[in-house]
N, C-alpha and C positions, 0 to 999 in steps of 0.2 A: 650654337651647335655643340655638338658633347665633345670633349678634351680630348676624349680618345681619338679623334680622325685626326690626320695631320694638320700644322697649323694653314699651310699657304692653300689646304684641300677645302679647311672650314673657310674661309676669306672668301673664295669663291663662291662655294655652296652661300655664306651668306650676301654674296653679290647679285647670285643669280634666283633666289628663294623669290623675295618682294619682283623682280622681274617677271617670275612665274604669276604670281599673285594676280599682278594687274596688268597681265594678258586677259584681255574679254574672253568670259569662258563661254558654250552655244549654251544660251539656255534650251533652246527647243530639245538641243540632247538631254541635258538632265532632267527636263520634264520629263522623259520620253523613259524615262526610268523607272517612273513610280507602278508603282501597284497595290492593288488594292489590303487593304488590312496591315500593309506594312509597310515601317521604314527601312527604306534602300539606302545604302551605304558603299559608293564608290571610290576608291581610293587611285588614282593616277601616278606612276611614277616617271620622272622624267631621268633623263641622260644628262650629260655636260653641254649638251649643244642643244639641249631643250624639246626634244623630239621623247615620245610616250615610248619608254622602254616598258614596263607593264602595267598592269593592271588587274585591278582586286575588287572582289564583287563580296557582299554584306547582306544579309536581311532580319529585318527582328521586330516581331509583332506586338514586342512591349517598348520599342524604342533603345536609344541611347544615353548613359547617364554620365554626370560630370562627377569627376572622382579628384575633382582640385580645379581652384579659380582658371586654370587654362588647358586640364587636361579631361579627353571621355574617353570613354573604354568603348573598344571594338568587342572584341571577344575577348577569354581570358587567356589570351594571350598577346593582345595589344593594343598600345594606350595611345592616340594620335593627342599631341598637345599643338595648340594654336599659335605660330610662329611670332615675335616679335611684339607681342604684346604681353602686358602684367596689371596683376593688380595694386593699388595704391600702398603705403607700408603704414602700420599703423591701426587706428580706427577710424571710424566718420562717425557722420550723423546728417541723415536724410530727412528731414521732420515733413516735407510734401511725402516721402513714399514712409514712415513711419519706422525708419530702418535706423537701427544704435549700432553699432557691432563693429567688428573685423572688417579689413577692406578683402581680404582673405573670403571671410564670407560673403560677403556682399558679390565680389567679383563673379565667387559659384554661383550663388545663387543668381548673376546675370544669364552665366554661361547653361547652367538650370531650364532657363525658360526658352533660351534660343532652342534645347534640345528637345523641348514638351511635344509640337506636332509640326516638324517638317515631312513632305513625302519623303525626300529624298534629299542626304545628308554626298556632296561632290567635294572629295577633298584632291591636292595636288604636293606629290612630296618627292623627293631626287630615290633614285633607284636604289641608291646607296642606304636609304630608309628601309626597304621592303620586309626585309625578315628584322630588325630590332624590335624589340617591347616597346621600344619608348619614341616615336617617330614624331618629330619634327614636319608640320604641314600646314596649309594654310585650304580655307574649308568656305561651302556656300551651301544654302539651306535652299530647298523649295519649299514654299508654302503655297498652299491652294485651299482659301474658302470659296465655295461657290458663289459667284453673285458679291464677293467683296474684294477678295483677296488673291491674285493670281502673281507670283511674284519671288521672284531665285536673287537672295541675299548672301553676300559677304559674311561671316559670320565675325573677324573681328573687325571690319569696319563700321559691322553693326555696335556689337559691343562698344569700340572705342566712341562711336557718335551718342550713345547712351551714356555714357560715364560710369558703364561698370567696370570700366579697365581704361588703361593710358596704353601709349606707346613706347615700347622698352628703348632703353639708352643704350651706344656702346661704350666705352669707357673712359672717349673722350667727349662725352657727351650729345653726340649726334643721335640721331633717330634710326633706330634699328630698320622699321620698315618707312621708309620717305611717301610710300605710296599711300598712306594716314592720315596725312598729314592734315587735308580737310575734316577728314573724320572728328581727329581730334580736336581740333577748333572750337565744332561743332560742339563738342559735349562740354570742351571748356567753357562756354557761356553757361553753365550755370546747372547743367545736367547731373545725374547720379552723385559722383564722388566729388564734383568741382564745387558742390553745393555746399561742401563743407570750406569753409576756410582756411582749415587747416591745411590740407590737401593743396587748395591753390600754391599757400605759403612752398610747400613741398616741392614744387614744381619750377620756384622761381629761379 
């Protein structure tokens, strides 16, 4: 959380964020969002005690774009970034997805594709977010193809189980959000960024 809130204010906020996270969201609600020709973008803000103090409504017929490995832009006035997770430091090399570069890039361009065609983009952030630029939140996608794909994802536990991103540390090493922790496993066997060895090394 950003430096400016007070210290024992951020400790909480980051006690209660991952608690928020992996609270089961309704999907039938977020489905219930969509509309046609556009992406719906709902923003949830919660209280101290976890209860919806407001809420913020979005729509945009060209979609949402990532404007950094964990951050997308709402409107030009607000940039929700994806809680608890990052990208690897360094470079890799993917040679199954054909990819040399930045972990930097690679991460965007994870976070790139997650944003290409969901109905409805459902994110959840503390109240205390609502009017800043730069909000701190944790987020799920609907996707719906007809006849294949019907289906309200996590956005960074997608991520993290791909290996376009890990799970951020806090400084004494623990796992920023613990509710990942499969996720990440999961991409550790050998997915996106884990593919590189370097990367592993990185991690150890």
């Amino acid at each position: 959380m950003r430096a400016s809130v007070g210290g024992s204010f951020v400790l909480c906020l980051a006690s209660l964020v991952p608690a928020i996270a992996a609270e089961p969201v309704d999907q039938a609600y977020i489905r219930s969002l969509a509309a046609p020709g556009k992406t719906v973008l709902v923003v949830e803000y919660y209280d101290g005690q976890g209860s919806i103090a407001e809420r913020k409504g979005f729509a945009s017929t060209s979609g949402f774009k990532a404007v950094s490995p964990i951050d997308f832009r709402v409107d030009s006035k607000t940039v929700l970034r994806l809680y608890g997770i990052e990208p690897c430091e360094g470079d890799l090399v993917n040679r199954r997805e054909d990819f040399s570069g930045t972990c930097a890039d690679y991460a965007r361009k994870g976070l790139g594709t997650l944003l290409q065609s969901p109905k409805v983009i459902f994110c959840r952030a503390f109240v205390s977010e609502a009017n800043a630029p730069l909000q701190d939140a944790t987020c799920y996608g609907y996707y719906n193809y007809p006849g294949s794909v019907d289906t309200v994802d996590m956005f960074e536990e997608q991520l993290v189980s791909v290996g376009s991103h890990r799970v951020a540390r806090n400084p004494d090493g623990t796992a920023v959000r613990k509710d990942l922790a499969e996720a990440e496993q999961i991409g550790r066997g050998g997915y996106g960024m884990w593919a590189d060895p370097r990367i592993k090394a990185q991690a150890q």
